[in-house]
Backbone as ProteinMPNN parsed JSONL, in Angstrom:
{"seq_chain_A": "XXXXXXXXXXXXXXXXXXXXXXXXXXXXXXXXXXXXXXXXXXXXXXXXXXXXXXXXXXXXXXXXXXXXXXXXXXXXXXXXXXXXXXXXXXXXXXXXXXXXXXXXXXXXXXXXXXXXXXX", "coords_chain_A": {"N_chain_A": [[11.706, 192.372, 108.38], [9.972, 193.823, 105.71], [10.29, 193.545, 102.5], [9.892, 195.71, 100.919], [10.867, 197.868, 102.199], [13.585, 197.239, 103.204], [14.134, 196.734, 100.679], [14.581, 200.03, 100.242], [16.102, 200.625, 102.524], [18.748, 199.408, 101.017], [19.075, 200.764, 98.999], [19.358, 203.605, 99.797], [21.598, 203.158, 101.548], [23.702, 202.111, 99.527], [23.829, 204.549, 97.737], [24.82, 206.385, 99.026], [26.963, 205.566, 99.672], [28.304, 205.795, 96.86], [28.281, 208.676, 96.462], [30.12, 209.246, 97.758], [32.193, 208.141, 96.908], [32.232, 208.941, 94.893], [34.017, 211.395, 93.61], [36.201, 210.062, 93.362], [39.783, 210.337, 93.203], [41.373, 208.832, 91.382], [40.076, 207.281, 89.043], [39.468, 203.748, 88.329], [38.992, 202.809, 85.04], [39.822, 201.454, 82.349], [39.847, 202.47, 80.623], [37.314, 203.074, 78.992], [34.617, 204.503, 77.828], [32.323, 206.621, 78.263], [29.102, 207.715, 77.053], [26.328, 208.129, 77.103], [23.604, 208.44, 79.263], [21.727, 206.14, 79.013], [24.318, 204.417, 77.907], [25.624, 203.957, 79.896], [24.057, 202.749, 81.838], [23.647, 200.363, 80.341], [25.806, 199.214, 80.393], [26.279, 199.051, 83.196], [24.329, 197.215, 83.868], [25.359, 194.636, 82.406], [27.356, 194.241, 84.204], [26.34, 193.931, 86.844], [24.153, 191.606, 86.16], [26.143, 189.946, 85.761], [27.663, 189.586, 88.558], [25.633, 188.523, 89.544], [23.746, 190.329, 90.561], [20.809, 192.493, 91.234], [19.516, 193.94, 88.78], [18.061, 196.044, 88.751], [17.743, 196.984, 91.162], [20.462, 197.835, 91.225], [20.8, 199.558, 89.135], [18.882, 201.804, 90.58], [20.485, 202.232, 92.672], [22.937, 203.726, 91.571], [21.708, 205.425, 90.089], [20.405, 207.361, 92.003], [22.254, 208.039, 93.241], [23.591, 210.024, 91.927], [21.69, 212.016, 90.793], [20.007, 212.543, 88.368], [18.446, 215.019, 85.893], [15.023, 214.893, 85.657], [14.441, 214.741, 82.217], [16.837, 213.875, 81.545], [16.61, 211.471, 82.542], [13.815, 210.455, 81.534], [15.074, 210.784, 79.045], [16.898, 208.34, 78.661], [15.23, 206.16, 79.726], [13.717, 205.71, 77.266], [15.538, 204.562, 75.495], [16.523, 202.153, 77.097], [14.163, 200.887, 77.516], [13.714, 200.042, 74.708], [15.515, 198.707, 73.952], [15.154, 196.266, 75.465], [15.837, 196.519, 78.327], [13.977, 195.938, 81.05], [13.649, 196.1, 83.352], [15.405, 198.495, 84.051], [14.308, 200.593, 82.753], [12.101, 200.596, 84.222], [12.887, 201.579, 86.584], [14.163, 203.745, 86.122], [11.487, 205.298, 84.671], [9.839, 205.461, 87.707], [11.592, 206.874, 88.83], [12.239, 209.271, 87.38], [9.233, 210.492, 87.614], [9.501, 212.489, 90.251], [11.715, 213.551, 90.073], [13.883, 216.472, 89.642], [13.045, 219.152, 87.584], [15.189, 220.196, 84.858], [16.344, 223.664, 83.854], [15.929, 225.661, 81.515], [17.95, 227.521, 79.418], [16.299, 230.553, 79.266], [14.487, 230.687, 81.4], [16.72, 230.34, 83.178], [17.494, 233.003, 83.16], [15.834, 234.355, 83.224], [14.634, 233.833, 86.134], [17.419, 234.791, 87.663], [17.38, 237.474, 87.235], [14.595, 237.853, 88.496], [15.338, 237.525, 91.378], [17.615, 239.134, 91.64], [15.67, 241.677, 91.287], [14.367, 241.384, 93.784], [16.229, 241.772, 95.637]], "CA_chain_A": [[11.661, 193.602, 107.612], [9.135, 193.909, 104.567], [11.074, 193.341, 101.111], [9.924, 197.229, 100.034], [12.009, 198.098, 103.382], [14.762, 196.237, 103.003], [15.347, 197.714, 99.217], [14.54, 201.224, 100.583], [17.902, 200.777, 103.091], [19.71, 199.29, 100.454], [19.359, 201.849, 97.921], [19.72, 204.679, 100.524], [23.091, 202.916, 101.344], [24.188, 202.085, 98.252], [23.809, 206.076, 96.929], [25.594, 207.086, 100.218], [28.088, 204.995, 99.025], [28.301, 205.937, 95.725], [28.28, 209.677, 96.558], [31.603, 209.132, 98.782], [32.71, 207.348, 96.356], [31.925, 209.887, 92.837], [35.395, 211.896, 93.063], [37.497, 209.302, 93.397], [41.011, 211.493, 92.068], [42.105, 207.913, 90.295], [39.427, 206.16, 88.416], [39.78, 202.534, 87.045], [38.247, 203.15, 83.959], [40.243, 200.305, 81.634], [39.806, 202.443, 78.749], [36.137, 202.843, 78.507], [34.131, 206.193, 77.841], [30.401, 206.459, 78.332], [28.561, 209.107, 76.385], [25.101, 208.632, 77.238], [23.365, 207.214, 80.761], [21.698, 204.673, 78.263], [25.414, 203.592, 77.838], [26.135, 203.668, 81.205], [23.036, 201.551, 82.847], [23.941, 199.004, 79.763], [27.131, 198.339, 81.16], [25.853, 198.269, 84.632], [23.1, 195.971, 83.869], [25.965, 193.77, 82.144], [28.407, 194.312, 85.248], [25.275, 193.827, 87.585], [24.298, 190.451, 85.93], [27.846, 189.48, 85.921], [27.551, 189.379, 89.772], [24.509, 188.067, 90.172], [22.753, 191.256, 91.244], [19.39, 192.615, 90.658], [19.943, 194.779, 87.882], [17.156, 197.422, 88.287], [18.686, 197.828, 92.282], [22.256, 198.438, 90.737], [20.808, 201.264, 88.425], [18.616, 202.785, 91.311], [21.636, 202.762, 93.826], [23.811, 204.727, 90.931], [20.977, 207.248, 89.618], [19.8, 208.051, 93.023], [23.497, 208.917, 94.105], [24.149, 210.87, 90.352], [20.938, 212.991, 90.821], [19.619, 212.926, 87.363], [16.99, 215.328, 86.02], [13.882, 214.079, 84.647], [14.62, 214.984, 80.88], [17.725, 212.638, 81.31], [16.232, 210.309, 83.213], [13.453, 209.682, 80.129], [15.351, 209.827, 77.549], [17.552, 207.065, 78.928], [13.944, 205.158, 79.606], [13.014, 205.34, 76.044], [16.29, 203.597, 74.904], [16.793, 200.977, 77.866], [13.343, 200.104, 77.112], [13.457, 199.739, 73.217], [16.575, 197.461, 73.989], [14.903, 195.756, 76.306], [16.212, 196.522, 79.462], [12.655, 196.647, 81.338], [14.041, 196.24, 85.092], [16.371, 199.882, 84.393], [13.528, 201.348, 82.492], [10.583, 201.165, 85.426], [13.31, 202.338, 87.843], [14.19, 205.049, 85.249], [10.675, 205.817, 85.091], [9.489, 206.046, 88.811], [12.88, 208.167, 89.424], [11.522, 210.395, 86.776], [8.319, 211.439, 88.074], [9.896, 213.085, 91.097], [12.958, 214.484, 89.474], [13.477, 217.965, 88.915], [13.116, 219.562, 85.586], [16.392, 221.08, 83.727], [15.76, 224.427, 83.924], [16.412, 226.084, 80.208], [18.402, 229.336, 79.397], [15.592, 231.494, 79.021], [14.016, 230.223, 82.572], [17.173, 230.73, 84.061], [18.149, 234.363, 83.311], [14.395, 234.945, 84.282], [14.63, 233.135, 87.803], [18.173, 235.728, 87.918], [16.445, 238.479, 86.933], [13.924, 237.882, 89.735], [16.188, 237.384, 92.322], [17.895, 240.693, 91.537], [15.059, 242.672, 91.776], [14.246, 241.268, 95.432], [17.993, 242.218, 96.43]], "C_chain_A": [[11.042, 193.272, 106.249], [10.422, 194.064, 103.596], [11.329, 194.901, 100.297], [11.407, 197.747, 101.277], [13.377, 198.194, 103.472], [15.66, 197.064, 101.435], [15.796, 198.707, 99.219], [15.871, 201.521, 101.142], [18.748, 200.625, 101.656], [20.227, 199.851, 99.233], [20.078, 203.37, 98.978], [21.654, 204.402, 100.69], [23.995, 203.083, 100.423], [24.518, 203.179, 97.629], [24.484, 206.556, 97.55], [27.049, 206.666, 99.671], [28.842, 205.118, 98.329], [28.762, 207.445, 95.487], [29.472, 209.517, 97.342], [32.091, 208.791, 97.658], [33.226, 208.043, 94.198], [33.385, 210.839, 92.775], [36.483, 211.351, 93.55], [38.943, 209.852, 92.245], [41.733, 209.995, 91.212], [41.26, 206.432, 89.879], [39.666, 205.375, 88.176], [39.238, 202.363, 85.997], [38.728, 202.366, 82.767], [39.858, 201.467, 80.445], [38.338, 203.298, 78.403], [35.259, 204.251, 78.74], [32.669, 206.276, 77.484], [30.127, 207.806, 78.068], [27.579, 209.698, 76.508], [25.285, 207.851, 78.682], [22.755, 206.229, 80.086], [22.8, 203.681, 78.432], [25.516, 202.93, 78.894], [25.196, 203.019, 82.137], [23.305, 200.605, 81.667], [24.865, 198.46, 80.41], [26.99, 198.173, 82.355], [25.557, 197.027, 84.48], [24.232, 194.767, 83.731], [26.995, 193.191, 83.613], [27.37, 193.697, 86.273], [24.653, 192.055, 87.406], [25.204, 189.528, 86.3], [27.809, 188.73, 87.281], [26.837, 188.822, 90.495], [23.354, 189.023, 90.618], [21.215, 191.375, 90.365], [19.739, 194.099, 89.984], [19.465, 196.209, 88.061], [17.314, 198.068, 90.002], [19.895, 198.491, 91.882], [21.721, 199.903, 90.116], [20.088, 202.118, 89.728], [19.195, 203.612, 92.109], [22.484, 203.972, 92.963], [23.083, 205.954, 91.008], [21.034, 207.672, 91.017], [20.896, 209.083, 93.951], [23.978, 210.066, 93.03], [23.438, 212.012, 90.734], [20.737, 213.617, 89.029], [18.377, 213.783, 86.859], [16.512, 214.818, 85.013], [13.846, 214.034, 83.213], [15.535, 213.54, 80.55], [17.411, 211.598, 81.475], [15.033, 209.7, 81.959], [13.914, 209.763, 79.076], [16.317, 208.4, 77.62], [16.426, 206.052, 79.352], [13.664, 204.499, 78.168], [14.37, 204.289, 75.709], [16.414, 202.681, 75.937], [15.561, 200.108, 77.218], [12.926, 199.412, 75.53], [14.337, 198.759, 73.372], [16.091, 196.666, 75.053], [15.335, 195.447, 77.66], [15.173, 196.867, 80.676], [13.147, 196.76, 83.026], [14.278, 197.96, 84.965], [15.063, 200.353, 83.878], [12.398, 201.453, 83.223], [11.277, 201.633, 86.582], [13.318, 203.645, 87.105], [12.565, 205.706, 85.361], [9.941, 206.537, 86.512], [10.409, 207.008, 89.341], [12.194, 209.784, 88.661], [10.201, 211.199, 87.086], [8.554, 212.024, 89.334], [11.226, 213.703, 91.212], [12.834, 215.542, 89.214], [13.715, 218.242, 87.486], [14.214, 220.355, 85.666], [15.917, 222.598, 83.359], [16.495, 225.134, 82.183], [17.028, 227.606, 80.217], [17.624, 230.453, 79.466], [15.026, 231.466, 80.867], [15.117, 230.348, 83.863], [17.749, 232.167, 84.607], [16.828, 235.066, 84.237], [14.759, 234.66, 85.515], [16.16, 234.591, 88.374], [18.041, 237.078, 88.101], [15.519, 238.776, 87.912], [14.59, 238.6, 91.005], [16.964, 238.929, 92.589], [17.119, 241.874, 91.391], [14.797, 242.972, 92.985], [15.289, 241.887, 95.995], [17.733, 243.534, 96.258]], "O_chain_A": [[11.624, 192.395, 105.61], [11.437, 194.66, 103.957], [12.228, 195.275, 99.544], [12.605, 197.885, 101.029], [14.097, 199.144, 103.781], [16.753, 197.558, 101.159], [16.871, 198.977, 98.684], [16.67, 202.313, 100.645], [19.35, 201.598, 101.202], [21.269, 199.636, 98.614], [21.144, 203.943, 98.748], [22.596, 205.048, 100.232], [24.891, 203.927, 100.395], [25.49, 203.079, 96.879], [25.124, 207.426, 96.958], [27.988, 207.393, 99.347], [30.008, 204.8, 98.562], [29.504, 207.668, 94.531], [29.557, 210.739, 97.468], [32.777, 209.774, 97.382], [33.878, 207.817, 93.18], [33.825, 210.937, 91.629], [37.474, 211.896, 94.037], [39.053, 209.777, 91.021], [42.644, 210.22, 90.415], [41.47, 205.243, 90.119], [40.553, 205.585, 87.35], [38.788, 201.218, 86.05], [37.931, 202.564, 81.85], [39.584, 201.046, 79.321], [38.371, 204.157, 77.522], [35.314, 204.914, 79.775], [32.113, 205.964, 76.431], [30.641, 208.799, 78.582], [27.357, 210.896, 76.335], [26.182, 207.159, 79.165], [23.168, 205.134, 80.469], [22.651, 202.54, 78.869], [25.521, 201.706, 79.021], [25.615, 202.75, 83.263], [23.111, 199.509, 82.193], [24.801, 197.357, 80.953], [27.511, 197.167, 82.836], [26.181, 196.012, 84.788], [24.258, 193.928, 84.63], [27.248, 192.024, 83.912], [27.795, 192.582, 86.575], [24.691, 191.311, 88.386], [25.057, 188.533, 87.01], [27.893, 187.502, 87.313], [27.002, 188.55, 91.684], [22.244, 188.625, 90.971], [20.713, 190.764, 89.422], [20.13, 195.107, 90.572], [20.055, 197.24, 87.736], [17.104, 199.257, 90.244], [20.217, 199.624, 92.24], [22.081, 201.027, 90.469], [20.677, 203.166, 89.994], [19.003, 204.794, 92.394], [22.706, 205.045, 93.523], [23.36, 207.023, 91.552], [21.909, 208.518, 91.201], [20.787, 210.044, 94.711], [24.741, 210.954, 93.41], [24.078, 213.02, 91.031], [21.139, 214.683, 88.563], [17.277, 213.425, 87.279], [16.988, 214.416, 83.951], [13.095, 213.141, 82.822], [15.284, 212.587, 79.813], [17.768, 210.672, 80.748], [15.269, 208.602, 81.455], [13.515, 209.109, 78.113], [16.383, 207.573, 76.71], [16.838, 204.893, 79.297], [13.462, 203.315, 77.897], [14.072, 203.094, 75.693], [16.421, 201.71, 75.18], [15.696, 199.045, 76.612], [12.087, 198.543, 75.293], [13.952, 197.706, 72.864], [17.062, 196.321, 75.726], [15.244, 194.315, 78.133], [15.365, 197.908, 81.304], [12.796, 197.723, 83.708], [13.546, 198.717, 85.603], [14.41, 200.638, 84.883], [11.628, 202.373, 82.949], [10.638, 202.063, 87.541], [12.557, 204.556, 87.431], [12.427, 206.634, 86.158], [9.563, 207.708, 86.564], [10.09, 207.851, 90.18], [11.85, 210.862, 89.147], [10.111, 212.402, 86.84], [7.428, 212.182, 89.806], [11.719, 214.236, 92.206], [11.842, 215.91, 88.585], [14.366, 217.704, 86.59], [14.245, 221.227, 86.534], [15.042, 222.673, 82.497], [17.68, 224.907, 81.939], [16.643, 228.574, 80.873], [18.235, 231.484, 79.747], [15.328, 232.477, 81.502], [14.813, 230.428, 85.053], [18.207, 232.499, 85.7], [16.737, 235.789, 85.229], [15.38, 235.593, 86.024], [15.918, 235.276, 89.367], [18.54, 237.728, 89.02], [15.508, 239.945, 88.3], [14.457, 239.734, 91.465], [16.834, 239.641, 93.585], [17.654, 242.982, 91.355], [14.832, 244.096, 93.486], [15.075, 242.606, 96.971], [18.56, 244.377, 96.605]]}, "name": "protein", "num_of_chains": 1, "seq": "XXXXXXXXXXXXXXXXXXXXXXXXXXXXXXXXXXXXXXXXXXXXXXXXXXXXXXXXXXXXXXXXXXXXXXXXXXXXXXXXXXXXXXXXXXXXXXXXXXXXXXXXXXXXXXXXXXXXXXX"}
């Protein structure tokens, strides 16, 4: 099995995983309160290291199971990458150009607005 292959399963897994795994009713959370996803791929990366892993799989397996949109997804590029976290920031990037856009208040009453004329 080709190496692209191989990551392809093990992200797919990994998010499957992860998504079973996102309302867990009794977190272990030691304490610790993440504010941004910057925060929260630092402390991967650190947790991810820790283990030996490949850092910029660990963040793909999370985002891909989170479902971040593209707004989030670069502004957590720009800071991984100013701190030098370049593995999370070229996954962050390629996630981002096929993310959906955040649709804004004005864009969504419109899209409502639509919708209720069709009906």
């Amino acid at each position: 099995m080709s190496r692209e292959l191989e990551r392809h399963r093990t992200v797919k897994e990994g998010a499957a995983f992860m998504r079973q795994h996102l309302d867990d009713p009794d977190p272990s959370d030691n304490g610790i309160r993440i504010e941004t996803l910057a925060e929260g791929l630092a402390l991967l990366a650190a947790e991810a290291r820790l283990a030996g892993m490949d850092e910029g799989l660990a963040a793909e397996i999370v985002l891909k199971a989170c479902g971040f949109h593209r707004e989030s997804l670069d502004e957590a590029r720009r800071v991984m990458a100013a701190l030098g976290y370049n593995q999370i920031a070229d996954v962050l990037r390629r996630l981002a150009r096929t993310a959906p856009r955040r649709l804004m208040f004005e864009q969504r009453v419109q899209a409502r607005t639509e919708r209720a004329n069709i009906g």
